[in-house]
C-alpha positions as CSV (number, residue, x, y, z in Angstrom):
1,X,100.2,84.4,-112.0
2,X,97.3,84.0,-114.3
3,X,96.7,81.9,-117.2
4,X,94.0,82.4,-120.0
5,X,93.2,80.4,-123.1
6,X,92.0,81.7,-126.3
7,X,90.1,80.2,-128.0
8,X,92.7,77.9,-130.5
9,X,94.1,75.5,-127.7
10,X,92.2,75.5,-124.7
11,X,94.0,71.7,-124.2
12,X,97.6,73.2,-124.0
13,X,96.4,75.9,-121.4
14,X,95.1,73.2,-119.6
15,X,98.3,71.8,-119.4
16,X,100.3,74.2,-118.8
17,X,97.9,75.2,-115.9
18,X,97.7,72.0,-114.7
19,X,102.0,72.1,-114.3
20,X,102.0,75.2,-112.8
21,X,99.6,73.9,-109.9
22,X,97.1,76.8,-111.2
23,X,93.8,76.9,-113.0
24,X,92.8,78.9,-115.9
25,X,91.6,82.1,-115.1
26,X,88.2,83.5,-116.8
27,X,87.2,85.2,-119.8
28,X,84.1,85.4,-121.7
29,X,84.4,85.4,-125.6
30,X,82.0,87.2,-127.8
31,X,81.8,86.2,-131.6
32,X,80.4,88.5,-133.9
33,X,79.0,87.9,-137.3
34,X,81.8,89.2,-138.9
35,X,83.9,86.3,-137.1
36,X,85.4,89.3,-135.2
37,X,86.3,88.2,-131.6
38,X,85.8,90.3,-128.4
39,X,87.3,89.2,-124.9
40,X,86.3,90.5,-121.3
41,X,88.7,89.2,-118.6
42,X,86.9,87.6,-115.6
43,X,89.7,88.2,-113.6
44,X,91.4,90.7,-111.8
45,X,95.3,91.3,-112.8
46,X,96.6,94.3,-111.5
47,X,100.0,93.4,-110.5
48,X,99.7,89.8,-111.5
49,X,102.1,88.0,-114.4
50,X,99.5,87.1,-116.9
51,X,100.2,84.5,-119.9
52,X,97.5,84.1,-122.4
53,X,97.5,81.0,-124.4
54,X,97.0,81.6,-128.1
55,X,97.9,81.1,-131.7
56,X,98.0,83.6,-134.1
57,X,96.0,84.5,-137.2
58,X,96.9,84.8,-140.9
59,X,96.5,88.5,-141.9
């Protein structure tokens, strides 16, 4: 299984990680000017369960 965090609650990943005996997996955010996000997984996840911590935005 791997776990990622967006960027709204990188504490509750943590945790939830931290329960599940696993560590947070990596990704690299990219901000541009236009507050626009872009995220490159780190890790591989073929065949893996994957849960990605993350609120969601107004529209």
């Amino acid at each position: 299984m791997k776990i990622f965090s967006g960027t709204s609650n990188k504490p509750l990943a943590e945790k939830i990680a931290k329960n599940l005996n696993l560590k947070l997996s990596g990704l690299e955010v990219f901000v541009f000017p236009d507050k626009e996000k872009r995220i490159r997984i780190l890790d591989k996840v073929l065949d893996e369960d994957v849960v990605v911590v993350q609120s969601t935005s107004s529209p």
